[in-house]
Structures are given as structure tokens and as C-alpha cells.
N, C-alpha and C positions, 0 to 999 in steps of 0.2 A: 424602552427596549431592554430584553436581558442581556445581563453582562456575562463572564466568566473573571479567573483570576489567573494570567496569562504575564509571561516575561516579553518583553521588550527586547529586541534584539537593534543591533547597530542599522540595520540596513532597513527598519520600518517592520517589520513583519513579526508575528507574535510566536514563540512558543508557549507548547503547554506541558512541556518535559524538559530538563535543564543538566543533557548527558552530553559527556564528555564522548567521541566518537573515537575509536583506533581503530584506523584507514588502513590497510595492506595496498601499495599503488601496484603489484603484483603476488600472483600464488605464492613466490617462493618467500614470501613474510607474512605468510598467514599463521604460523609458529609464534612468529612472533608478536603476534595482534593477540593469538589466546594468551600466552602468556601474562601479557600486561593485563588485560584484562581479568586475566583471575587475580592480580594484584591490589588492583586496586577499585574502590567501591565505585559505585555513583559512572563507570563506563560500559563503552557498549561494543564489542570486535564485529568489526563487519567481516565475516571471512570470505572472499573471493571466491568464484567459479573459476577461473582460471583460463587465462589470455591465450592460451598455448593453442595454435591449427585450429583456431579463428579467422574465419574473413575480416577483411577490411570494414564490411560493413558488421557486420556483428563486435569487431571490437571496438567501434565507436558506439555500439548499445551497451555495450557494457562498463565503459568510460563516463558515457549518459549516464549509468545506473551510479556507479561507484561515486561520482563528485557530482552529481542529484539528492542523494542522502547524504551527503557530505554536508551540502547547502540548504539540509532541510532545517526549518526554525527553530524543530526541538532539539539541535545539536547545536550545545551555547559553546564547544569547543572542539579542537579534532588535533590528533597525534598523528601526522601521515607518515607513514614505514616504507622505506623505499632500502633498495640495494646500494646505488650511487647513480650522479645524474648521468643520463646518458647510460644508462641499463634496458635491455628489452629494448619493444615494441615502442613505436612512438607516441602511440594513444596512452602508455601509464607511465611515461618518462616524469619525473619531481617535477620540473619545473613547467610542463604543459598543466601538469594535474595543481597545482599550486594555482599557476596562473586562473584557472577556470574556476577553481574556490574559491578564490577572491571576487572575480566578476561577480560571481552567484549567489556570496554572502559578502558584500562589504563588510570590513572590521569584526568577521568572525575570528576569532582566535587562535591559531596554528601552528603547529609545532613540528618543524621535518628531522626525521632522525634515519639518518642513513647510515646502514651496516658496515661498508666501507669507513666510512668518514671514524667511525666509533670503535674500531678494529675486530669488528667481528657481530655476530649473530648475538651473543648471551654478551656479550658490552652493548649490544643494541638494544635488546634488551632492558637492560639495566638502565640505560638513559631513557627510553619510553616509559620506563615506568618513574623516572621521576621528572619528567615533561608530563606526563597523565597527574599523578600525584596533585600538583602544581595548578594545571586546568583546575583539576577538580575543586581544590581549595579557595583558588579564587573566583569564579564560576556561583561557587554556592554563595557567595555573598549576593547574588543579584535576586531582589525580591518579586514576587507577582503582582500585579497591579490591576484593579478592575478595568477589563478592555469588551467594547461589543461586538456580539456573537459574531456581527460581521465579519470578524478579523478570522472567522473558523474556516478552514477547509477540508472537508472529510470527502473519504474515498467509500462506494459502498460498493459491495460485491455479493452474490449470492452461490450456494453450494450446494450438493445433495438434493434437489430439485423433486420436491413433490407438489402434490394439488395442492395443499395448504400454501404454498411457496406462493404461486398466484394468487390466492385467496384472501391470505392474512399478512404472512413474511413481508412478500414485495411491497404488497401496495402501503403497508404502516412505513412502509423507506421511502415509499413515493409522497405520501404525506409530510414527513420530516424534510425530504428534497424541495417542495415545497416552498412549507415552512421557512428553511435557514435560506433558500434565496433568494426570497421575499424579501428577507430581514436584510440581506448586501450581500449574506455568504456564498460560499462554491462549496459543489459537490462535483466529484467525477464518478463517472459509471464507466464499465467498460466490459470484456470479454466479445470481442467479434465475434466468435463462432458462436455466440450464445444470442444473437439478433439475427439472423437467420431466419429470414420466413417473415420475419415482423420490420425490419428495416424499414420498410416502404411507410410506416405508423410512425417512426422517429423522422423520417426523412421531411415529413408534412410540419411537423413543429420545428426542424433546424431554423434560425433566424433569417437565412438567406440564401438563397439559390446556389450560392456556391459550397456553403457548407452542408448542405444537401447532397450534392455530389460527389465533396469529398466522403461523406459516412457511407454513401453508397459502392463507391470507391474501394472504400478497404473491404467492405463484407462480399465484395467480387472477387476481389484478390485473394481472400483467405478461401476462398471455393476455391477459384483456381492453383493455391498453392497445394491442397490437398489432393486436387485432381491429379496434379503433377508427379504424386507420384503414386498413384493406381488407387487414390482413398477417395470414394464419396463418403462428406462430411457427414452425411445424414445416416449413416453405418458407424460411425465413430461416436459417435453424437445425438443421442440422449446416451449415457452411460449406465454403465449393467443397476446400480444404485436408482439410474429415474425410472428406466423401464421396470423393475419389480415393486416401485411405489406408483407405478402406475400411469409414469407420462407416455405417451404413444409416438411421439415424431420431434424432431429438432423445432418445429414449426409450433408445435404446443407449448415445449418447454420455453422457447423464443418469447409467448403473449403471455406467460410469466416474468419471466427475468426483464421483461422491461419495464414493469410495475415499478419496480425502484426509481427509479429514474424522474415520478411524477409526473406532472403536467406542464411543467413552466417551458419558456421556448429553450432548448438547445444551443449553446454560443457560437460552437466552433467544436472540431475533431484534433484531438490532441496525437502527437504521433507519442508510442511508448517512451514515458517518461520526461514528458514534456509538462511542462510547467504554464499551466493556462496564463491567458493575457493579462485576466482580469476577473473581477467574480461573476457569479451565474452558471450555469451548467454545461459540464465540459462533457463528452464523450472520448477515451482514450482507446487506439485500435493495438491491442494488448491480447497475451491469453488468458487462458481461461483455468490455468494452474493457482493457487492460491500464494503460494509460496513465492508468484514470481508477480503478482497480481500486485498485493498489498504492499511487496516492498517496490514497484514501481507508483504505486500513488504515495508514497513515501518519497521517491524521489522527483516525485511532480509536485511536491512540495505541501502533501496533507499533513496537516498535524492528528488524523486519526485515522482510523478506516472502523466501517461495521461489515458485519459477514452475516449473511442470513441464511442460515442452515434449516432443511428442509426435515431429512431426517430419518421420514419413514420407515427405513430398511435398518435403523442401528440394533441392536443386539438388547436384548429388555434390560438385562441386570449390569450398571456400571459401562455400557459403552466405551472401547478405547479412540473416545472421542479427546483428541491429544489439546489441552487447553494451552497452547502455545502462541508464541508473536511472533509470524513472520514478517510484522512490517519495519524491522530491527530497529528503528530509533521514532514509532508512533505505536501508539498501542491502538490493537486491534479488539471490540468487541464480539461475542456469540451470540446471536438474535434469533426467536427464533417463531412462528406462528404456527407451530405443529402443537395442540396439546399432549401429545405421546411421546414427541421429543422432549418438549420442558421437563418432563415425568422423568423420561430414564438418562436425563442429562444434566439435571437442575447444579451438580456442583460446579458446569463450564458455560452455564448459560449465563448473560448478564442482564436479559429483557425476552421476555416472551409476551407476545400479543396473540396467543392462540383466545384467549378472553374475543377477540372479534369474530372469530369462527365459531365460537360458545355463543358469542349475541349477548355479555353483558360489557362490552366496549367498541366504542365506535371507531373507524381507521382516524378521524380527525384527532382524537382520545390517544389514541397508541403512536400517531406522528408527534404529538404534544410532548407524550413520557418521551420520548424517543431523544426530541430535541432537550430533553431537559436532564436526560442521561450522561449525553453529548456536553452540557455545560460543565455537568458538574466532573468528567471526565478532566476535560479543560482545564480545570479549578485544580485538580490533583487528582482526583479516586482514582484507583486502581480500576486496570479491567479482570475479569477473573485470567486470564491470558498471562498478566501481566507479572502476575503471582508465584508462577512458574519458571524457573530458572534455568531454561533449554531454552537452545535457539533448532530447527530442523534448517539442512544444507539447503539454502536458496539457491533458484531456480531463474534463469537471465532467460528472455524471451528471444533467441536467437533464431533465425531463421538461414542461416546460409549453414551448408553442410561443412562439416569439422572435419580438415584439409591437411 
């Protein structure tokens, strides 16, 4: 079996990145998260959307979201920035948000530094950066160890949606989806509104009648939420980028984007950022925005994600195709089976299989490199993504209106 070269964490579960995390438990220390982070190396600021004239339900997704990546495996440490306890909301209160790290990551590492407690904002400061400092220093003494592929969790998602996307893109991820959970791994797929039309084709491989009806379930309800307020999906959905590469209906683009996803059975429907049971193949009911995508398979606990960008429509000369990671503590790969987009994108691409739509590689071929991308991802390499020193303002998949 292949291996990677992956860090051992306290609670069982592997990373394949070994950052120090600084937590804002609300907006008004999100000052204070960049800070520290421009201090010091080897960390990573998560900065909050902000709790404020949120529902109840929505600020327990957001809570999911914020101590989900908290407890994701590639975060060997965490600086959490609070006001003082018993500030705000009860969902980002220290000692709720504490207590749920723990549960999530046994004997991860943790640091609370409260503004109050340290007399102020720039003393606060000043203490997170030497509780990061500290992380960091001892942290890096933990080395990688060869661990099997099993132990990988990747999230994949696709973008920019052209005919090659069904063609080449998808189906080389359906082949790697495959592949890794054959081998014991888990993948998660998702974007509700993007199964559409094709549901009824996932709902046939779900493993059992009930989780057939839960996938069924959410792609009802996400029509119905759009109905709700004067939108049929199918006007929203294919977007001005698929319709000028040429997909015709929500329902075409649909019997592409599930090409990722393979062939193996379906385990179970994860709700957004929800952490599967167990490995095999998860569907998560999530949008279909990238920014809010990749950092929720982040907090469902992937140590990667891949993006398969379609492309057709980008600009010939240098594309401001922005080679960024938003799945802020797992690096995200560029995929891509357009030969036109590898062409005018090649310095943000990390793997193109347009080679199977040329007919000199076969999808089993391009799932193979794919999984073997994925390893050595694992092992350390860089994603081209990863190179890049911007994070863009993540996006929380909120569905109750802002009150």
C-alpha cells in the first residue's frame, strides 16, 4: 500500500501541515489574530465573519465552522483570542469554545489569551504573540512519520464549469475518489445546488435507503429555499461563466459535477461541516461558493481539498486566476482537464488531465497521477495555492437572514 509522510497528532488522526492556528472566538479580535500573525512564522489567522445579527442557527454554523478548523489535524497548535469569559454571544464564549476543542482534538495544544485578563488589546497582543512564538517552537520538533494513504481525507470540488469539466476534470477525480477509498480513505463531495437534476443517479449508490432520502432531502430544500424568495435555481444556476463555455441547463452542468464523486457507494450526507463517521464517501449539503466550500471540508476535518476548474471563458494572456487557499489551514490544489486552461493558466495549475480529452491518457492514468499528487502533497510539497501569501475574506454558509 502507498504511504505519505504525515505527523501523528494526540487524538489518532494524521496531519500533513504542522501550523500553529490564531482563533478570534469573536470579530472584535480579529486585529488581533492578524497581528500575531504577521509576527510570527509557521502560523495561520483565521479571521472571522462576524457573529453580530446572526440567528441562532446560523451562529451555531459558524461556531461548527470556527472550532472545526480548529480541530482539523493540520493544526498541531491554536492561540484562542477572546475578550474575557463571559463576553458576547454564547456560541463564541472561551470557555464553551475551549471546551468543544478539546472534545474535537484530545491533547491538542491551546493557548487562551484574553484582553481583559492582559489589560488591554496591544498587551494582548503582545502575549499571543509570545503563546504563538512558543507553539511554534515546540510544535516543530514533532517529525513525519510514514503513515497509509488511508489515514488521507480530501475534499474535492469543481468550478467554472465547461464540457471538458464532464469529460476530463470530473471524471480523473471520480477515478482518484475511487482509488483512495478503495485503499480505506475518505473523500467528501458537495455543492447541493450543483446535483440538481442528477440527484436521483447519487441517490441509487447511497448505501441505504435512509441516506438516500436524507441527499434527497437537502436538494429539496435548497429549491425550496430559493423558491422562497422569488428565485428559481435553474435562472441562478448554470452561471454567466457555464453558459458562454457552453453548458445549457442546471441539469447538464449537474451530470458533470458528479463525475467527481466516482463510483464507490455513498456512506452517509454530512450536514455543513460535519465531520464523517468514518472513511468512504461522504456527501456534504454546503454551497457552492469556493471560499466557504473548502474551508468547510477543512472543518470536517480534510487535510486537503482539490478544485477542478473548468475554465473555458478565462482571458488568454495571464488570467487573474487568483492562485490562493481558502481552505486556511489545508492546502488546496488547481486541476484542471481543459487543454486551453492548462495553456493560459499553467503558472496556478498543479495537475491537468486535458492529456484524456487529447486521447494520449486514459481517466484510470490521470486518477493514478492524481492520487499520487495527493501523496506527495501529504509528504510536504507545496500546492501552487500555497506559495501565495493572501488569504481572500471567507465566506460561512449561512442561511437564516441577518437580523
Amino acid at each position: 500500500m502507498k504511504e505519505f509522510l504525515g505527523y501523528e497528532r494526540a487524538d489518532g488522526r494524521v496531519g500533513i501541515r504542522n501550523l500553529v492556528l490564531i482563533l478570534p472566538a469573536t470579530r472584535v479580535c480579529n486585529l488581533m489574530a492578524g497581528r500575531i500573525e504577521q509576527a510570527v512564522t509557521n502560523t495561520k489567522a483565521l479571521i472571522t465573519t462576524g457573529e453580530y445579527g446572526r440567528t441562532i442557527a446560523d451562529r451555531e454554523r459558524l461556531f461548527s465552522f470556527l472550532t472545526g478548523i480548529a480541530t482539523n489535524p493540520n493544526v498541531a497548535g491554536i492561540v484562542l483570542l477572546g475578550v474575557q469569559e463571559g463576553y458576547g454571544y454564547a456560541e463564541f464564549q472561551l470557555e464553551r469554545m475551549t471546551a468543544a476543542i478539546a472534545k474535537g482534538a484530545p491533547g491538542k495544544p491551546l493557548a487562551v489569551v484574553e484582553a481583559a485578563s492582559e489589560g488591554g488589546m496591544h498587551r494582548a497582543i503582545e502575549k499571543g504573540i509570545i503563546e504563538a512564538r512558543r507553539l511554534v517552537y515546540e510544535t516543530s520538533r514533532l517529525k513525519r512519520k510514514p503513515l497509509p494513504i488511508s489515514m488521507l481525507s480530501v475534499g474535492v470540488k469543481c468550478g467554472d464549469s465547461d464540457a471538458t469539466s464532464g469529460i476530463s476534470g470530473n471524471p480523473a477525480f471520480g477515478r482518484m475518489t475511487d482509488m483512495l477509498v478503495n485503499a480505506g480513505g475518505t473523500v467528501i463531495f458537495s455543492e447541493t445546488v450543483e446535483i440538481i437534476g442528477a440527484e436521483h443517479l447519487l441517490a441509487q449508490r447511497c448505501k441505504t435507503p435512509e441516506v438516500a432520502d436524507r441527499l434527497l432531502t437537502v436538494v429539496r430544500e435548497a429549491e425550496e429555499l430559493a423558491s422562497s424568495v422569488g428565485d428559481d435555481i435553474r435562472t441562478v444556476n448554470p452561471i454567466p461563466e457555464n453558459i458562454a463555455a457552453g453548458i445549457s441547463t442546471l441539469e447538464e452542468k449537474s451530470l458533470g459535477a458528479i463525475c467527481k464523486a466516482g463510483s464507490v457507494p455513498i456512506e452517509g450526507v454530512l450536514n455543513y461541516c460535519e465531520k464523517p463517521p468514518g472513511p468512504g464517501l461522504y456527501f456534504m449539503d454546503a454551497w457552492m461558493s469556493s471560499y466557504s466550500l473548502i474551508a468547510s471540508f477543512a472543518a470536517a476535518g480534510c487535510q486537503m481539498a482539490f478544485y477542478q476548474l473548468g475554465g473555458q471563458e478565462l482571458p488568454e494572456i495571464d488570467p487573474p486566476l487568483s492562485a490562493i487557499n481558502p481552505g486556511v489551514v489545508i492546502p488546496m490544489h488547481t486541476i484542471t482537464g481543459n487543454p486551453s486552461t492548462a495553456r493560459k493558466a499553467h503558472k496556478d495549475i498543479d495537475f491537468s488531465s486535458a492529456a484524456v480529452l487529447e486521447g494520449s491518457m486514459s481517466l484510470d492514468e490521470a486518477g493514478s497521477a492524481l492520487l499520487d499528487l495527493a501523496r506527495d502533497t501529504a509528504s510536504g510539497a507545496f500546492t501552487r495555492a500555497e506559495t501565495v501569501d493572501f488569504s481572500d475574506p471567507l465566506d460561512v454558509y449561512y442561511q437564516g437572514p441577518s437580523v
